[in-house]
N, C-alpha and C positions, 0 to 999 in steps of 0.2 A: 541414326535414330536414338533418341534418349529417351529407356523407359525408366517409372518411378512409380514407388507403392504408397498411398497416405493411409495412414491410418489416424482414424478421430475418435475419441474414446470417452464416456462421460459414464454417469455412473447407470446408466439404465442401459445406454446402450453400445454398440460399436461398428463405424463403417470403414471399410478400403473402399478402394478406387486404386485400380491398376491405370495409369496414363501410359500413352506414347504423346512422343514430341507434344504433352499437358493436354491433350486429348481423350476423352474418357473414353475407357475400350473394356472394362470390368468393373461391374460396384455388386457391392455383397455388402447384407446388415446383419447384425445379430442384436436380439432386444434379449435382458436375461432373464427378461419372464418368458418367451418362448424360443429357448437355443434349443439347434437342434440337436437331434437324436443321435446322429450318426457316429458309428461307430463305438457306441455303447456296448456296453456287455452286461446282459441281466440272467438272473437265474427265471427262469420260466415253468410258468404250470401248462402243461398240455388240455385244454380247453374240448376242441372239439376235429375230429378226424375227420374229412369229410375225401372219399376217395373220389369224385366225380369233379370234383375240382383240383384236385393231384395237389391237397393242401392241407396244412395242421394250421389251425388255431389256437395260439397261445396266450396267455397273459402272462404281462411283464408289469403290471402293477398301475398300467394305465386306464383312461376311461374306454378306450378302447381295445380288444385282442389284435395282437400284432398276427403276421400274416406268413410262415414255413413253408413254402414250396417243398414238396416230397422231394425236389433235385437237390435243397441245401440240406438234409436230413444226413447224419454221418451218423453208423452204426445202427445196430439193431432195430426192430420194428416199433415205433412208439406207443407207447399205452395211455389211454385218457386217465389226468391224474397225474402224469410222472412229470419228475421235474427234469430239467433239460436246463442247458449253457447256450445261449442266443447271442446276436451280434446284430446290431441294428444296422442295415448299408440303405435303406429307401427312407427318409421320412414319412410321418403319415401325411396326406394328403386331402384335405375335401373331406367328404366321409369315409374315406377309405383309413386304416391303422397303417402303421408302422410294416415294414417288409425286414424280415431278418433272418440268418443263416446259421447255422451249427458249425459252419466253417471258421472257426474264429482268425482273426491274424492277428497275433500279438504285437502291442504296440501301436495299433491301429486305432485306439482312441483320439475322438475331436477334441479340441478347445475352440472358443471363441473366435483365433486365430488360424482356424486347422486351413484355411483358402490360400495362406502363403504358400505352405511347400507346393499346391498345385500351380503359384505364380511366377514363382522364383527361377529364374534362367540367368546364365551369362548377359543377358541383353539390361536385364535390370541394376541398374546404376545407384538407386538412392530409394531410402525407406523414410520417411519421414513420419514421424510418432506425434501427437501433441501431450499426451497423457506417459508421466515419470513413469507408474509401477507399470504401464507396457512397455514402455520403452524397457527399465529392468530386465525384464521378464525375458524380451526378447535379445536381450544383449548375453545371455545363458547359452544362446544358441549359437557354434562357432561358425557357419558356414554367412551369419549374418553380420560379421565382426566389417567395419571397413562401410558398409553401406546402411551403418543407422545414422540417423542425425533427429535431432528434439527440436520441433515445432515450439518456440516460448510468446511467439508475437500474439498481440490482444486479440487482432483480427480473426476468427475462427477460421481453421485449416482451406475445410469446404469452402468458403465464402472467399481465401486470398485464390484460390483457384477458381472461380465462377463455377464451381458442382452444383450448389446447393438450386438454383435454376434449371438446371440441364435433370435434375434429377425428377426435381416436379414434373418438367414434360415427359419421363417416361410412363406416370400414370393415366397421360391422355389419349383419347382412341387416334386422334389426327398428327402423323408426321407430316410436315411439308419436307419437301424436296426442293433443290433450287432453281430446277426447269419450269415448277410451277405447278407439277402431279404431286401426288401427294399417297400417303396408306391409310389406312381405316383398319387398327388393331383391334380385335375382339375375344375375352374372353370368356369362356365359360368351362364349366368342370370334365364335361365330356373331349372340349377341342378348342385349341385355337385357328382363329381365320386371321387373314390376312389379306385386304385387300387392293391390288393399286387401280389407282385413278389417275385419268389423263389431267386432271383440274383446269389450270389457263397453259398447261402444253401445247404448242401447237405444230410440234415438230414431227418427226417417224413415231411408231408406236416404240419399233424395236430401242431404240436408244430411252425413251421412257423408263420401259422391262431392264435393260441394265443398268439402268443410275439408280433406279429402284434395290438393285439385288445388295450392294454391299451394306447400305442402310437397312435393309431387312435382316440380313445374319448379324448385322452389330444390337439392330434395337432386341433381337430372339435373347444372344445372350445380356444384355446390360438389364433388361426386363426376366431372364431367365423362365424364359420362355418352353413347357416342355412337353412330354405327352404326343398328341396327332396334333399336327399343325398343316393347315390349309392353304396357299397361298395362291390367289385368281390376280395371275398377269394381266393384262390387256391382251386380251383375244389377239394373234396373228396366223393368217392363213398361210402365210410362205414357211414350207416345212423343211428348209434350212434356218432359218431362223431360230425355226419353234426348235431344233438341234441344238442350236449355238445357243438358247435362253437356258436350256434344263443344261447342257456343259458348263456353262459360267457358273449358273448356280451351285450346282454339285460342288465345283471347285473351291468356290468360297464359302461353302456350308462345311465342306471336309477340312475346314483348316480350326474349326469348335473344337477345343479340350474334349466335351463330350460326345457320346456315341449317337449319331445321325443315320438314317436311312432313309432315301430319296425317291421318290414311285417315279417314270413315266410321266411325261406334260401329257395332260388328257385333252381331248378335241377342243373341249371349255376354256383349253388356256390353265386346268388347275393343275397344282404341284403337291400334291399329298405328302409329307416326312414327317420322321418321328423322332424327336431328340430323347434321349433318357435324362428322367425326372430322378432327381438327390435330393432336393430338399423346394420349400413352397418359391413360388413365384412373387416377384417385386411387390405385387399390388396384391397379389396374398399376406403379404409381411403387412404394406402399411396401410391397409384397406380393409374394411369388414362389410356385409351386406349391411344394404343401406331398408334402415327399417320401415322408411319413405313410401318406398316403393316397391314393397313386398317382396324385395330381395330381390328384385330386377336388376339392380346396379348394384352400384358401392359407393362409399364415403370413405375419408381417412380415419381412422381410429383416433379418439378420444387422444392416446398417447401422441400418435405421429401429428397431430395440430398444437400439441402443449410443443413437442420440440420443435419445430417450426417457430415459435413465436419466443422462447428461449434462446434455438440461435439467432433470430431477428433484433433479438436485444441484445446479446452481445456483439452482431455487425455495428448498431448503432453506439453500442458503447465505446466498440474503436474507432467507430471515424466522429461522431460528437456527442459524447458521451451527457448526460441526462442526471441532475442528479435524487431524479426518482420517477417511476413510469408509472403512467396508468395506463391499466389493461382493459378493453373490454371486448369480449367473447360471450361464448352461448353458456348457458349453465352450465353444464356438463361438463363443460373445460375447464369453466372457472375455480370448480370444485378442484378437479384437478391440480390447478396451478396453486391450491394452497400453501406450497412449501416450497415455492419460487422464489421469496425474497430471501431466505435464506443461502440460497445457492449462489444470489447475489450480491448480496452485503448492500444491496440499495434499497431503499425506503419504497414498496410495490403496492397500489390501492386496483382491488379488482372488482370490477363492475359485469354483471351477469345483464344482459341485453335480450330480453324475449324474444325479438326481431329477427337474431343471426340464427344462420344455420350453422353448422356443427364446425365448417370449415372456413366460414367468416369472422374475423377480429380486426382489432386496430390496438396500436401502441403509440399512448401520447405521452409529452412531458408533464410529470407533476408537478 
C-alpha cells in the first residue's frame, strides 16, 4: 500500500489529504482567520469559580471564558482575580469556549501544520507541497528529509487528484453505497445521527449493516465527526448477528487515531459512541447557519464559494486557459471577489446576479 500526504497552501488558507493507494482517508483545513486554538499558552484572569460544576472560568482575551476543570488545576486553591498559565487542548465549539489545563507541555504548541506529526508513519512514502515557503518550512524538519517533493504543475494539486469533488460530497446528508442502501448524516450541536437505509437493496439486511460500517467510520473521521454520535442500522432480529454487527463495528471504530467509546446495540438496532472532539467539524469549518432558514440548515460561507470558484478557475486555466473570465455570483460573493484579478494576472469582469443564491455562480469567457 502507498500512502501520501498533499498539502495545498494559498494565502488564506491550507489543506492535507492523507491518501492510501490516492484514496482519501484524512482531510483537515485551516482558514487563518479562524486557526485553531490548540495548544496555545495564554496567561489567564480567573473569572468565575463555580464549585457545582467542578469548574473555573477564565479569560484568555477572547469573546468567550475558556472552560478549567478543577482536575487540570495544579497547585494551590484558585482566587477570583488571579492570574494563572493555561494551555488550550479542546477548541471552542458551538456556544461553548475553549477547554484548557494548567498542565502545560512544553513544546506543545500548534502550527497550521501541527496534523502531520499525528500523520506521519513508516508507511507514508511522499509529501507533496504545492506552495515554496511550506515546502521551506518543512524541509527544517529532519525526520521529513527524503519524502518532500514540490507540486509546480498548473493544474491545482486537489483537482490533479480528483479531491476537490469528493470533498464537496462530504457536506451532503446522503452517502450512496454501491449495493444501493445508502446513510442519512445529520448534524446538530447536541449529537450527531446517522442513519442507514436499505434504498433499491434487495439483498440480506445483515450484509447492508456491514458494507454500511467501514463507509461510516471513514466518512466520521474525513467529516471529523465528534461528540455523541448515533448510529440506527437496519433493525435485525437474529441475536448473532446483532453480535457480529456491534464486533465489526467496535473493530473498525478502534482503529480512529482518536478516543472512541461504543454502547451496546439496543433493541432499535441503535449504536450510541462518543469520539472526542479537538477542534470544529468539516461543515463547521466551511459552513455557517443558513440565515434562510432561521438557522435550521447551513450554507457555505461567503469565503468557502469565493475559493471554490478560484480553484474552478485555475482548473480551467490548465486545461484551456481563458484569456479573461467573467464571473457571475450573488452579491455577497461578488464583493468578495474584489481582489481576484489580481491573484490572477488575468483581466476579471464581475457581475452580481440578484437571482443566485449564496452558493450559485458561473464562470464564462471574456
Amino acid at each position: 500500500m502507498s500512502d501520501e500526504i498533499l498539502i495545498n497552501a494559498s494565502e488564506k488558507e491550507i489543506r492535507l489529504a492523507y491518501l492510501v493507494n490516492q484514496t482519501l482517508q484524512e482531510f483537515h483545513i485551516e482558514r487563518l482567520n479562524q486557526q485553531s486554538l490548540l495548544g496555545n499558552i495564554y496567561q489567564a484572569k480567573v473569572k468565575r469559580i463555580v464549585d457545582k460544576m467542578q469548574a473555573v472560568f477564565v479569560d484568555i482575551g477572547l469573546e468567550r471564558t475558556a472552560y478549567l476543570p478543577f482536575k487540570d488545576i495544579q497547585g494551590p486553591n484558585l482566587l477570583e482575580g488571579q492570574m494563572i498559565t493555561v494551555q488550550v487542548y479542546k477548541d471552542a465549539v458551538g456556544t461553548k469556549g475553549p477547554k484548557v489545563t494548567m498542565r502545560i507541555i512544553p513544546g506543545s504548541d500548534q502550527s497550521e501544520l501541527r496534523v502531520l506529526k499525528y500523520w506521519l508513519s513508516p508507511k507514508v512514502k511522499k509529501i507533496r507541497v504545492d506552495n515554496k515557503k511550506i515546502l521551506e518550512k518543512l524541509q527544517q524538519i529532519s525526520n521529513l528529509k527524503g519524502l518532500l517533493e514540490y507540486y509546480s504543475e498548473k493544474m491545482p494539486l486537489f483537482t490533479h487528484y480528483g479531491l476537490d469533488a469528493e470533498i464537496q460530497s462530504l457536506l451532503k446528508r446522503e452517502v450512496l453505497l454501491k449495493s444501493g442502501a445508502y446513510l442519512i448524516i445529520d448534524q446538530t450541536e447536541a449529537m450527531v445521527t446517522v442513519d442507514v437505509n436499505t434504498g433499491s437493496f434487495l439483498g440480506e439486511v445483515m450484509d447492508a449493516n456491514l458494507e454500511a460500517i467501514p463507509v461510516i467510520a471513514r466518512q466520521i473521521r474525513l467529516r471529523n465527526l465528534a461528540g455523541i454520535i448515533v448510529i440506527d442500522f437496519i433493525d435485525t432480529v437474529d441475536l448473532d448477528q446483532r453480535a457480529a454487527l456491534l464486533q465489526t463495528f467496535t473493530a473498525e471504530m478502534l482503529k480512529d487515531p482518536l478516543k472512541v467509546q461504543i454502547s451496546e446495540l439496543s433493541s432499535l438496532g441503535l449504536i450510541q459512541m462518543t469520539r472526542r472532539r479537538v477542534r470544529k467539524s468539516l461543515e463547521a469549518v466551511l459552513c455557517e447557519p443558513c440565515p434562510c432558514c432561521q438557522k435550521r440548515g447551513s450554507v457555505k460561507t461567503i469565503e468557502t464559494v469565493t475559493y471554490e470558484i478560484f480553484n474552478k478557475i485555475r482548473q480551467i486555466d490548465a486545461e484551456t486557459p481563458w484569456s479573461g473570465y467573467l464571473i457571475q455570483a450573488s452579491a455577497d460573493v461578488i464583493e468578495e471577489l474584489g481582489t481576484l484579478s489580481e491573484f490572477l494576472g488575468k483581466p476579471i469582469k464581475l457581475h452580481a446576479e440578484e437571482s443566485y443564491g449564496r452558493e450559485q455562480y458561473g464562470i464564462l469567457p471574456l
